[in-house]
N, C-alpha and C positions, 0 to 999 in steps of 0.2 A: 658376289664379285665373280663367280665362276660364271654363272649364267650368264655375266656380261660379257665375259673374257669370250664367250664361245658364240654369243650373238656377234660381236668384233669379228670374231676369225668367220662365221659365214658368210656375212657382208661382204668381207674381201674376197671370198673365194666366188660370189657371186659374181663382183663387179670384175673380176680379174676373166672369167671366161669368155665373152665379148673380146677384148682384146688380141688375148691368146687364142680362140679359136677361128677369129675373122678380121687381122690387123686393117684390111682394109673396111670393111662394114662399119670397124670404130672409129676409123678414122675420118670418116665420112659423116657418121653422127656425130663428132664434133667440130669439126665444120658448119653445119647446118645450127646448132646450138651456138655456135660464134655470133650468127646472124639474126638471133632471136633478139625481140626487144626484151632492154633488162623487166617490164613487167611481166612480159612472158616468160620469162625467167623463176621470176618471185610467185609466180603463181602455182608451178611445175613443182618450183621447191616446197611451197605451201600444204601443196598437195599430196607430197609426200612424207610430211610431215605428219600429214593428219593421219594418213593411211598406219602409216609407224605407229602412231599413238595410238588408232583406235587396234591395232593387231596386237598392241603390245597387253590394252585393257583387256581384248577379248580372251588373249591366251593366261592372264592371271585370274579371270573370271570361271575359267571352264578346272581351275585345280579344286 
């Protein structure tokens, strides 16, 4: 649970710098993301899903 608890908090502190460092930059890429068809959507998200999993395999493979 700890490990998760601290995977959570660096995701946020990832996706929070974007914002706070270039409120317009972010707000510009969501715009652009408004305009995306939903299956480019679902692919982006797919895609990151994967990358998650296979980061998540690689890092319990390498203990």
């Amino acid at each position: 649970m700890r490990i998760l608890m601290a995977a959570i908090a660096i995701a946020l502190v990832i996706e929070g710098l974007l914002p706070f460092l270039s409120p317009a930059v972010f707000r510009s890429g969501l715009r652009s993301m408004l305009e995306l068809d939903d299956r480019i959507l679902r692919i982006i998200g797919f895609v990151a899903i994967a990358l998650g999993v296979a980061l998540l395999y690689l890092s319990r493979s390498m203990e």
